[in-house]
C-alpha positions as a printed Julia matrix, in Angstrom:
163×3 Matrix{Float64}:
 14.09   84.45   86.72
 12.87   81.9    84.08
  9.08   82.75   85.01
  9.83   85.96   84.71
 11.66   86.23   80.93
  8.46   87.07   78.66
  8.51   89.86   80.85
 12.11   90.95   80.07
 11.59   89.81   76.12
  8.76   92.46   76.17
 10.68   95.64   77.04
 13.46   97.35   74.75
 15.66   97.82   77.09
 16.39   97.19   81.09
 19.1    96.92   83.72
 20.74   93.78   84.44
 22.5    93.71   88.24
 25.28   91.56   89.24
 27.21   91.67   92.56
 30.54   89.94   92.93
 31.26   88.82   96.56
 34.88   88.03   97.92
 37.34   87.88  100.74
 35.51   87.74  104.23
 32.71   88.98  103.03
 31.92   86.13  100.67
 32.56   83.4   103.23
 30.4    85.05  105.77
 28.02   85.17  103.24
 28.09   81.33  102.18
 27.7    80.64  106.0
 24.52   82.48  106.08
 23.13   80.86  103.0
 23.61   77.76  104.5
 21.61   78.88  107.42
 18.63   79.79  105.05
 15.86   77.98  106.23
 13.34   79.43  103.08
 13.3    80.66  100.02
 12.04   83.88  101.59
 15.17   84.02  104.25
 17.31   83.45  100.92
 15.92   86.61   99.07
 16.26   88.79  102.1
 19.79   87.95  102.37
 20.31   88.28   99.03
 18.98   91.29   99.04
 20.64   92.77  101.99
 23.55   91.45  100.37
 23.27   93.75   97.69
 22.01   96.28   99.61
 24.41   96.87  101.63
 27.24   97.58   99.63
 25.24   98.5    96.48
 22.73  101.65   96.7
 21.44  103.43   93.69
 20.21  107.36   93.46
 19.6   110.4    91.74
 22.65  112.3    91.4
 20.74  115.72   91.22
 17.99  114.93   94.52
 20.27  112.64   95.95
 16.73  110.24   96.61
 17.09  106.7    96.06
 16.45  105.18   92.54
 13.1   103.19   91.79
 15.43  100.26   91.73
 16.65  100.52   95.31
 13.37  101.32   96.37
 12.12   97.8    94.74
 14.38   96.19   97.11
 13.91   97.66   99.88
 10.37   97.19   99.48
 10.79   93.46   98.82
 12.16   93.01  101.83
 10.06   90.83  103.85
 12.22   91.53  107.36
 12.16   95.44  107.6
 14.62   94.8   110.04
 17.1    92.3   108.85
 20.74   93.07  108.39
 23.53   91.37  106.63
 26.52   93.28  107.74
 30.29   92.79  107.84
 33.13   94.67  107.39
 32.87   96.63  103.73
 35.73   96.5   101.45
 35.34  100.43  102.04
 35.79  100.75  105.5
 39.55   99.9   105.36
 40.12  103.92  104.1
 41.11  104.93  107.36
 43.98  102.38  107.17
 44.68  103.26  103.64
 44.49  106.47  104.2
 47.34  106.13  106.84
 48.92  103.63  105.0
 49.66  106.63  102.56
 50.1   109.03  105.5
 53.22  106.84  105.99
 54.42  105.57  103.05
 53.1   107.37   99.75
 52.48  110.79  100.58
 56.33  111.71  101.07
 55.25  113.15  104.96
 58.01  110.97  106.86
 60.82  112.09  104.09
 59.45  116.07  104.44
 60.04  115.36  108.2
 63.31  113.77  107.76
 64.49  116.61  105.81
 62.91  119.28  108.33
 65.11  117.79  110.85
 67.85  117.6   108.91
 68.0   120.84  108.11
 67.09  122.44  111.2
 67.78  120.09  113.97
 66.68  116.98  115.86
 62.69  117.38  116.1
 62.25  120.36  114.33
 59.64  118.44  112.62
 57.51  118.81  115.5
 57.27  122.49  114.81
 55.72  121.24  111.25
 53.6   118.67  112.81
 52.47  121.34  115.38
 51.61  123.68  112.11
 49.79  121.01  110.67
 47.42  120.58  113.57
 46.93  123.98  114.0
 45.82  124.53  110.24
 43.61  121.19  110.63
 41.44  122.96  113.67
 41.64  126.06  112.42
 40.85  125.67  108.96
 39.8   122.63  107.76
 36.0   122.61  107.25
 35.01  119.01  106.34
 32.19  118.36  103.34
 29.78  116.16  102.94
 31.5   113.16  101.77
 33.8   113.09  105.09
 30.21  113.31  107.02
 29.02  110.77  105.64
 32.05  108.32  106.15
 31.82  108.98  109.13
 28.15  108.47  110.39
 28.49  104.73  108.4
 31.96  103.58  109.68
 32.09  105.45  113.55
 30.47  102.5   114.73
 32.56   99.71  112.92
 35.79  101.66  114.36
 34.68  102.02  117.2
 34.34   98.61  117.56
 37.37   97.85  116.44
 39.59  100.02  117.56
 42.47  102.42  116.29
 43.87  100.87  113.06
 47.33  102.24  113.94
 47.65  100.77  117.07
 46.66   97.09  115.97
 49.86   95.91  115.76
């Protein structure tokens, strides 16, 4: 951006955007660096890059900030995609991870049984089911999860039966 700093001595104050890439993601990225045939297919997958796990927008309209718009917009490839598995997407197995080991259900069970009887904790399981699809009304945040990672599970399958 060194043709570009009169421009950013000029204003009084701006936003400065770094992205920090690692794990899987940061090696697939490398690899398609290295395929980069032009500058131009190096700013789109930058971009993308940052796209795709970095989104800005008003908190009140929910519309996306100038900023995000930018990039879009300097997109040269409407339709090119940098995707692989977000550091995100691995809730479901945290979330079961906890199920199992943090949330204290397996000692609740254990107790159940022990205090009424060899699978009386399927009576609470049971109870728990029932109150999920009879009450449980999900909000917008578990919508949304699941309209942008469906497709990546789906893919890959149930996380507790990988292994």
């Amino acid at each position: 951006m060194k043709h570009k700093r009169h421009i950013a001595k000029s204003v009084d104050n701006w936003t400065r955007i770094e992205a920090e890439y690692s794990g899987i993601y940061a090696h697939r990225l490398t690899e398609e660096i290295q395929k980069c045939k032009s500058d131009e297919d190096l700013k789109n997958l930058l971009l993308n890059s940052i796209l795709d796990k970095y989104m800005f927008f008003y908190t009140k309209s929910n519309k996306p900030h100038l900023i995000t718009k930018l990039m879009l917009e300097a997109l040269d490839k409407k339709n090119f995609q940098f995707n692989t598995p977000s550091s995100r997407n691995n809730l479901l197995e945290q979330s079961i991870d906890h199920l199992v080991k943090g949330s204290g259900l397996l000692p609740t069970l254990y107790k159940i049984d022990q205090i009424w009887g060899s699978h009386a904790s399927e009576d609470l399981l049971i109870y728990l089911y029932k109150q999920y699809y009879e009450n449980f009304i999900p909000n917008q945040d578990h919508i949304s999860w699941v309209n942008k990672y469906k497709p990546y599970y789906l893919l890959e399958g149930k996380p507790w039966k990988k292994n």
